[in-house]
N, C-alpha and C positions, 0 to 999 in steps of 0.2 A: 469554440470561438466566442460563447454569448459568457461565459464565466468573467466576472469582476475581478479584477487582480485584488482590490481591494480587500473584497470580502473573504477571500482563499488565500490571502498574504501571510495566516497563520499556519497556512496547511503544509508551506513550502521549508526547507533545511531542517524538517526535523525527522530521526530516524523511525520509521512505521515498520512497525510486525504485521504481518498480513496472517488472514484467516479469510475460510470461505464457509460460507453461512445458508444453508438451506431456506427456502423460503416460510417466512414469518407469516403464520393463521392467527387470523383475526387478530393484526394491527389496525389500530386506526389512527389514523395522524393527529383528528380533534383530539385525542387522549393524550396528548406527548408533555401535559403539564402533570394528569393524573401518573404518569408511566414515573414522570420527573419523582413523584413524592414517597411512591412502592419502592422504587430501587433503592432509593436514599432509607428509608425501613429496613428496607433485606439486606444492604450493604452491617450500618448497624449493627442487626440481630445477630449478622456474623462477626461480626467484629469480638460481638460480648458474647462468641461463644455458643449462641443459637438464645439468647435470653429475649423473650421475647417485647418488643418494642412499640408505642404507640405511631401511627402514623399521622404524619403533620406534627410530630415534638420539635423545638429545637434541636438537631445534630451536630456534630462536629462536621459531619463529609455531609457538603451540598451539590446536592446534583441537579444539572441543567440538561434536559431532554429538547433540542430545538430543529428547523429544518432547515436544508440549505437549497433552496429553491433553485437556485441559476444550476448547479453539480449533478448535471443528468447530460446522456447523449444526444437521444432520440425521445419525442412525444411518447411513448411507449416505457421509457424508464421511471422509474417514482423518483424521485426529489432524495438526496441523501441524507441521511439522519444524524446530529450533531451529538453526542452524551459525552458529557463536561462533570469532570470530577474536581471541587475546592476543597479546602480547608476553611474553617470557619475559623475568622482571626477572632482570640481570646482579647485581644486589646478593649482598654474600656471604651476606646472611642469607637459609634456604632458608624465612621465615615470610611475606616481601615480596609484598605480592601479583603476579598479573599485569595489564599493562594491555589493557581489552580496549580491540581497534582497530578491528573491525569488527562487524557484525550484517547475518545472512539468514535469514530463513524463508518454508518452502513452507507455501500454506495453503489450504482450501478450504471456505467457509463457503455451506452450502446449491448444492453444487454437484453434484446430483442430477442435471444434464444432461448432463453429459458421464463422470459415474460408472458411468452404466445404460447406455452405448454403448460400451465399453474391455470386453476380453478380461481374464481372471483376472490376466495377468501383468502386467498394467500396474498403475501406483498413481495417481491421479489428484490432486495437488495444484498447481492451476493457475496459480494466485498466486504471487507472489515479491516478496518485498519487502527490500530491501537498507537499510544504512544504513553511511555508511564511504567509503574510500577505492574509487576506477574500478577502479583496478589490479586489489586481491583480490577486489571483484564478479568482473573476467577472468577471474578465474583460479578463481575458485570453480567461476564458470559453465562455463569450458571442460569441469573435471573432470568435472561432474554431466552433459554431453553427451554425452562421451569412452565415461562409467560407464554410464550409464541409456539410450542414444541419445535423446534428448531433446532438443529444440528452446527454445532463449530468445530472447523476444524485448522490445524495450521497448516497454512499453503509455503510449499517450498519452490522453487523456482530451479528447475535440471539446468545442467549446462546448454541445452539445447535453446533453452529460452531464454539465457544468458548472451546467448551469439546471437538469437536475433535481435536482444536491445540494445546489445553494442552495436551492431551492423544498423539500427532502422535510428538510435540518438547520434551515431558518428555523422551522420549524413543530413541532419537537422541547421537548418540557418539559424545563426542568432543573432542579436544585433547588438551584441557587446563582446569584450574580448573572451573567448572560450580559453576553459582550461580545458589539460591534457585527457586525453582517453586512455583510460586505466586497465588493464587488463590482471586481475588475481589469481595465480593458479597454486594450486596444492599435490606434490610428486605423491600419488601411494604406494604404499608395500616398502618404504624405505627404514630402515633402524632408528634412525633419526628424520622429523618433521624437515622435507624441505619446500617451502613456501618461493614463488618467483613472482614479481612482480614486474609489468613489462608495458612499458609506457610509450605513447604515440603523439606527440605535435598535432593538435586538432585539426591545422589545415590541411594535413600530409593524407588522417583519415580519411577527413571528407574527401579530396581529391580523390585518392582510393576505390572511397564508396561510389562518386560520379562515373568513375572507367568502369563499375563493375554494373552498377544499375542500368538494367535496356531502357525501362518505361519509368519514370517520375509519377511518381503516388502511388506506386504496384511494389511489390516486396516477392520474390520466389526464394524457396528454401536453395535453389540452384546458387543463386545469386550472393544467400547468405553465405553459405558454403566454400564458394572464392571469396570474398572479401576475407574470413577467417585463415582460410587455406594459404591466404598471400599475406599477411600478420606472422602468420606461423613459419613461412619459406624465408621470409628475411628476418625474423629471431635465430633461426637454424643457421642461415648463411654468416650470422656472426657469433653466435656460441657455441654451434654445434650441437645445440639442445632441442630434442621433437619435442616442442610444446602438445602435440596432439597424443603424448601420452599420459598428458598429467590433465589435474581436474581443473575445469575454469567455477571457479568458485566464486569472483566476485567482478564487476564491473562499472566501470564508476567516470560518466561525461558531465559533459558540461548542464546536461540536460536532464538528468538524476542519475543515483548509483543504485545497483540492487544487488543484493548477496544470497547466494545459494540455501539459506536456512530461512529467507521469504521475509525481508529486512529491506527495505528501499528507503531511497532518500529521494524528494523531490525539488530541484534546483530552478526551476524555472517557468513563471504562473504561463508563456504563450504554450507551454506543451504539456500544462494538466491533464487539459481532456484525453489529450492521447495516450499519456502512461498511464492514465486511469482504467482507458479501453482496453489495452492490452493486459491490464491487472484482472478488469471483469472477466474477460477473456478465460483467462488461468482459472479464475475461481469454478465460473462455469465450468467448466472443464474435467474438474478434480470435483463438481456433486454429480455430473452426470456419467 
């Protein structure tokens, strides 16, 4: 609720690969100008190959290490971490801006589970969300391993977790006009790929969701379970098709989309915090 829309208006429509990130020994946040000036080194040396590079030269790739102070849940979460990949524009005029190529941040929204179980020296931001080129994800990633011994890994999202974000964003207020709630499935074991895509009128969901929900702020897998089960009964009633045998691979409100290979989009700065928690969630979840 305390996040600036302002300041996070960058973070929003664009596609994030997700990865979950074991806790980082001996980070320190004073350091994030020194952290800034190694990686932009290391990125380099690889680039040319492993030839090795002076640190603080002019490079091509400028990298920004910064904090984002407001993008935490609870008193207990550390602040998320911003690392900002440019290009250094060759133009003779020194006013040009640079072009940025890449975007990573570490984050950890309500992630009091694996905060209260970490020794002093670790930092616990479990999340990681990239947006950009494989390549400098690598190479980001290797650094931050190399630096922190830390573990990355990429987070996928089951269909089980797919029907809770469709069941917990279908039933979200918003105060502008919503688009429709998406539902993506994929038939296996067929000869040929058959992909079905099965679409809902956002106020018909939420209505849906209000008949299925007992309690307002509480969520049970019970709960989730009919909302999906009654999606599924009137797809059947008109094609004749059991969606409950095929895969829900992707899902997509008004309020973000997320796809089974750990790929979300975030549409809306009032419900950050929230699809960040349940992102933490997941990450947690997949180190312990």
């Amino acid at each position: 609720e305390n996040v600036d829309p302002q300041k996070t208006a960058f973070l929003l429509r664009k596609a994030w690969t997700l990865y979950s990130v074991t806790p980082l020994y001996r980070f320190h946040r004073a350091r994030l100008r020194d952290y800034a000036r190694l990686l932009s080194a290391f990125i380099a040396a690889e680039k040319q190959k492993g030839l090795a590079v002076e640190v603080g030269v002019e490079l091509d790739i400028k990298v920004a290490v910064s904090s984002l102070a407001d993008l935490r849940g609870s008193e207990q979460d550390q602040a998320a971490v911003l690392v900002q990949l440019s290009l250094r524009s060759r133009a003779s005029s020194r006013n040009s801006e640079d072009k940025l190529v890449w975007l990573g941040w570490f984050c950890s929204v309500y992630g009091d589970d694996l905060s209260e179980n970490v020794p002093e020296d670790f930092t616990c931001l479990p999340l990681f969300l990239t947006h950009g080129a494989e390549s400098y994800t690598s190479m980001v990633g290797s650094w931050f391993q190399k630096t922190f011994d830390c573990c990355f890994r990429r987070l996928a999202i089951s269909p089980l977790n797919l029907s809770w974000m469709v069941a917990m964003w279908a039933g979200c207020k918003l105060d502008r006009a919503a688009s429709a709630v998406e539902l993506d499935f994929s038939v296996p074991h067929l000869s040929q790929p058959l992909d079905i895509s099965y679409a809902i009128h956002p106020e018909d969901a939420k209505a849906l969701w209000d008949t299925v929900q007992k309690m307002p702020g509480e969520i049970t897998q019970e709960e989730v379970d009919v909302f999906m089960d009654c999606l599924y009964a009137h797809f059947h009633r008109h094609f004749k098709i059991h969606l409950s045998a095929a895969k829900l691979v992707k899902v997509s409100t008004a309020v973000a989309s997320a796809h089974c290979d750990g790929i979300v989009k975030i549409l809306h700065s009032q419900y950050l915090p929230g699809v960040l928690m349940l992102l933490t969630e997941l990450a947690i979840s997949q180190i312990q």
